[in-house]
N, C-alpha and C positions, 0 to 999 in steps of 0.2 A: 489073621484078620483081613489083611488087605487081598490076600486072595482070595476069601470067602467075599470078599465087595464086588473084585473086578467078576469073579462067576453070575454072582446076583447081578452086576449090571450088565453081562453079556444076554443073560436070561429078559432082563428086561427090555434089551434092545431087540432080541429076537421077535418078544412078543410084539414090541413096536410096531414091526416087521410085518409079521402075519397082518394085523389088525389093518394097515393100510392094505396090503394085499386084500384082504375079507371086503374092502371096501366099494371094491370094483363091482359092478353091476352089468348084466346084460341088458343089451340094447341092438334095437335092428335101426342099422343106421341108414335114413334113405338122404340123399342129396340131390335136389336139383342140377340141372347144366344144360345151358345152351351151347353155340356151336361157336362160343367165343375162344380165342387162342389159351386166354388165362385158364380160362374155365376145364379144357381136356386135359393141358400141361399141369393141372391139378391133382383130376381124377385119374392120371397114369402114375402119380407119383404115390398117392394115399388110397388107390385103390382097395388095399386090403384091410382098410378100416371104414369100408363103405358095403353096406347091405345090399340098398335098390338102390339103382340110379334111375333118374326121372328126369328125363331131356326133354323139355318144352319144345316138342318138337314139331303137333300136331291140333289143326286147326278144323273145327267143324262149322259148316254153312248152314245156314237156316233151312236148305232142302236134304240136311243129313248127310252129304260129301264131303269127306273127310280128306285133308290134303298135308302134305307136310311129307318131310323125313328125319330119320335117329342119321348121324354122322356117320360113317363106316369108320370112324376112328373110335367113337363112343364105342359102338359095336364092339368092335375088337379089342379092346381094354379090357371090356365088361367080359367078351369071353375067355379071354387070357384070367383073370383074375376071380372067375365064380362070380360074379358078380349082376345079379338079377338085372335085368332093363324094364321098367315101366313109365313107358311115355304118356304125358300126358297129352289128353286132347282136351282143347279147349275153345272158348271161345270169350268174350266181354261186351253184346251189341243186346241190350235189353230187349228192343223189337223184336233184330235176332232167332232171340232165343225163343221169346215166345209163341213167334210163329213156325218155328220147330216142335217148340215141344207141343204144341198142337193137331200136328199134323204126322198122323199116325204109317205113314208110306214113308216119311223123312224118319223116323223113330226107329224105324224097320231097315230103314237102309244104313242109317249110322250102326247099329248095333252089327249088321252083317257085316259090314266092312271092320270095324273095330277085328272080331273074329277073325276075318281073311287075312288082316294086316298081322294079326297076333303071331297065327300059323305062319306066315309066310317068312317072318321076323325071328323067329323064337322069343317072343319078347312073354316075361313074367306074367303080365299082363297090362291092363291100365289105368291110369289114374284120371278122371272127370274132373274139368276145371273150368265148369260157366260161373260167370262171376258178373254182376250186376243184373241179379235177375229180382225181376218184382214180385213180392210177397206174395201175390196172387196167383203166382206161376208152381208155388211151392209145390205143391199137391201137383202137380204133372211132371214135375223134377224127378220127383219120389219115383213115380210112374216108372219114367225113363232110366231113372237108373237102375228100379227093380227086374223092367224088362232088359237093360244092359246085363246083371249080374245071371240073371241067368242064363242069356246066351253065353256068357264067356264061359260061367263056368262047368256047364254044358260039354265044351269043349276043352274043361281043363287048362284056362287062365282063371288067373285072380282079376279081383277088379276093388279102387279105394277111389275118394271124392277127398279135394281138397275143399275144406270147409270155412267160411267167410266166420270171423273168430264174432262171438257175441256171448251175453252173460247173461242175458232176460228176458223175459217171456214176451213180451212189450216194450217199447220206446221207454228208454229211463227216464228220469225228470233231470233237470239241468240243460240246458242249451237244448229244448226241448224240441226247434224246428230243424237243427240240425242233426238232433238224433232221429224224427221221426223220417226225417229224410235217409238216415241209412238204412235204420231196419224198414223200410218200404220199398227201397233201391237195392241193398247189399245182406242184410242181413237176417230180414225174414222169412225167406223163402228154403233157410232147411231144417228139416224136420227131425231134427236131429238124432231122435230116439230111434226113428223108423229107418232111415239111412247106415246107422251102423249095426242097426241086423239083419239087414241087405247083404252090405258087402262085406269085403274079409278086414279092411279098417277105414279108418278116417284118419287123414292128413288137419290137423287145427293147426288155422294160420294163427298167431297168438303174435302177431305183428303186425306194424304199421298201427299202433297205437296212436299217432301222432301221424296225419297227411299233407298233402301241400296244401289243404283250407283247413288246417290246424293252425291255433299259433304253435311254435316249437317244441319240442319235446322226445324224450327218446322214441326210439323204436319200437321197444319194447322192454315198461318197465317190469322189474319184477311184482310190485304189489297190483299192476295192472293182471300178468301171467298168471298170479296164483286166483284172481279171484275170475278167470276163465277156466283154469281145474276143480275149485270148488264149484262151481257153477255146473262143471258135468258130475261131481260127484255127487250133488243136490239131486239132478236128475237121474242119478241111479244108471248114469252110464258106467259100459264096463269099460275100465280104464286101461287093461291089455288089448283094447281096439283102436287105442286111440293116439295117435302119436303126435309128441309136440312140436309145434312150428317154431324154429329159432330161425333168427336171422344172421346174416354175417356182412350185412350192407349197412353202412353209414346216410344216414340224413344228414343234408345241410342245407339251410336255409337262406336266402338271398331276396332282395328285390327285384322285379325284371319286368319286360314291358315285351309285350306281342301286338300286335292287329287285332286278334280276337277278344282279351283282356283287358289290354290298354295296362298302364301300370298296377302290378301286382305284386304280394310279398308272393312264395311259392318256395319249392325242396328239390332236392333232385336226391336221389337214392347214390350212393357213392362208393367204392371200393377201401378197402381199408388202409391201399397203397394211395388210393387220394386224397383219403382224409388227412394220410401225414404230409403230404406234397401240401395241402392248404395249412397245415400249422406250423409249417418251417416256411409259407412266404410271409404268414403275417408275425412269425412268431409267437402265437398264441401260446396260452399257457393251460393244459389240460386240468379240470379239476375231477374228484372223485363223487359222486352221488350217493350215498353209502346207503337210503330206501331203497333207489330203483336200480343198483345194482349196477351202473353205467357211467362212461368218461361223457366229459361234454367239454367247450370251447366254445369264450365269444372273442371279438376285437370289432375294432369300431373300425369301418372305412373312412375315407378322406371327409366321405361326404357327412361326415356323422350319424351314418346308419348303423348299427348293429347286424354282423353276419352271428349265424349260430350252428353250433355244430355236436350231433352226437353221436358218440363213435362205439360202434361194436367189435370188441377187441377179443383178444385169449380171455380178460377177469370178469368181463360181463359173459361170454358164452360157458364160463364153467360154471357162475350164479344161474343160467337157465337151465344147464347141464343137470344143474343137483335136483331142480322138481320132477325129474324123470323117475328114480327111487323112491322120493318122497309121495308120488301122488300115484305113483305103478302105471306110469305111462308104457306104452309098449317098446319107445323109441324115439327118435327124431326126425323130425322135417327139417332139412337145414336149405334153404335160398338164401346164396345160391355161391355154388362155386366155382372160385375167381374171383370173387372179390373177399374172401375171409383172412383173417389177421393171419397168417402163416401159423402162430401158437396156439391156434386151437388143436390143430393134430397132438402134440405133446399134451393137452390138455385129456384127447379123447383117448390117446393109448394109455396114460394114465390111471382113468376115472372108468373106463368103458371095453367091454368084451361084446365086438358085434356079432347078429347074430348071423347067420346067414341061410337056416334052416326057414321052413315055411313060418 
């Protein structure tokens, strides 16, 4: 009898076994990087659990000259390890932009240069990153990026937009002047349906839930995330184009005073080696969120002000992890690396099979 138990519970253990196994998912893993020390000492270690890398590397002017460079060290990681390079270009200057995307000699000249830099680079191809552009520019976004996807892929690059994360058609109700203020400035100018049958996907940022003219709050919570994938799945997007934006940056909020401001509450976006540098000087005591999926900390300074802090670690990036299966996202956007909790890699060779194919 007791060896017909220990069989039956080796049998049951095996199955165990499998069933965690069966649990792993493919995923194309793309990760931001700058040309920060932290940031390459990263992606030379975990390279083989990273898809596309996307080195913010590449900045467009309002006459379509494209300026910037990928590192030669990014470079060479990424070819030592298979590892696709699509840098972005971008830019953030609302006038900017719109006097770009107006003017159809500048539209012509970015697109060729993208091309030239593609080729001359081997670079995968690239990812589009104008960000505070006005709703009224939409419609010539679209333009630019239709006329971008097909020069590249013309020439056999890919081409993806990261996408300013939004949930509705219109300015929601509640804080109703500062919502009409995003979606007018940041969030209604893409068109979402028409952009991701453009290109070959979309990057959705699904962070910065909470800004520096927020009061506090995570990053990015979960009940925030899922109702940005139901919101594309409402719209009848196809969700193997769409890959989700995690973060792996800490917010922390503070008082502070400039010239231009005058005294202000405000955040600064943090590494996850800073955020514990600030809870071992005040000794703060971390608590769990168990909606949103995320650590946070306050403590009171001398002055009696409350600092706040909310931290993206290994147990909130594996809770964003898991909507990748759940909603058949393609993958992830993770910004940015070098500043990510060390334990997300053991999280993602765990949970995740990158892909590395188109």
């Amino acid at each position: 009898m007791a060896q017909k138990f220990t069989v039956l519970l080796s049998v049951f253990i095996c199955l165990l076994g499998s069933s965690a196994r069966a649990q792993k998912f493919d995923s194309q893993n793309l990760f931001y990087i700058t040309n920060s020390k932290k940031g390459i000492q990263s992606f030379q270690k975990h390279a083989n659990q990273i898809s596309i890398i996307v080195p913010a590397a590449y900045h467009m002017g309002k006459h379509g000259v494209i300026t910037g460079e990928v590192s030669p060290k990014i470079l060479k990681i990424a070819r030592a390890h298979h590892v696709k390079v699509m840098p972005i270009v971008g830019t953030a200057n609302q006038d900017g932009i719109h006097q770009f995307l107006n003017d159809s000699s500048a539209v012509k000249r970015a697109d060729n240069e993208m091309a030239y830099l593609a080729k001359k680079y081997n670079y995968y191809g690239w990812q589009l990153d104008l960000e505070d552009i006005n709703f009224l520019d939409g419609s010539s976004y679209t333009t630019f990026y239709r006329k971008a996807a097909q020069k590249l892929h013309a020439n056999g690059f890919k081409i993806s937009m990261a996408v300013v994360k939004f949930d509705h058609e219109v300015p929601p109700p509640g804080h109703s002047s500062y919502n009409r203020w995003l979606f007018e400035n940041w969030r209604g100018a893409f068109q979402i349906k028409k952009l991701v049958q453009i290109g070959d996907f979309i990057s959705f940022m699904t962070y910065d839930e909470h800004t520096a003219i927020t009061p506090p709050g995570p990053v990015a919570g979960i009940p925030w995330m899922k109702k940005m994938a139901q919101f594309l799945q409402k719209k009848q997007i196809p969700m193997n184009k769409v890959s989700l934006g995690i973060p792996t940056y800490s917010d922390y909020w503070y008082p502070a005073w400039n010239k231009g401001k005058g005294a202000h509450s405000t955040r600064s976006e943090i590494s996850y080696e800073h955020a514990q540098k600030l809870l071992n000087r005040y000794d703060a005591k971390l608590q769990w969120m168990p909606k949103q999926g995320v650590h946070y900390a306050h403590w009171t300074m001398p002055n009696g002000v409350f600092n706040w802090l909310f931290i993206e670690d290994a147990r909130s990036f594996k809770k964003k992890l898991n909507l990748v299966p759940k909603y058949g996202f393609r993958g992830i956007s993770v910004w940015l690396l070098g500043t990510e909790d060390p334990g997300i890699w053991k999280v993602l060779q765990h949970r995740v099979n990158p892909i590395h194919k188109n």
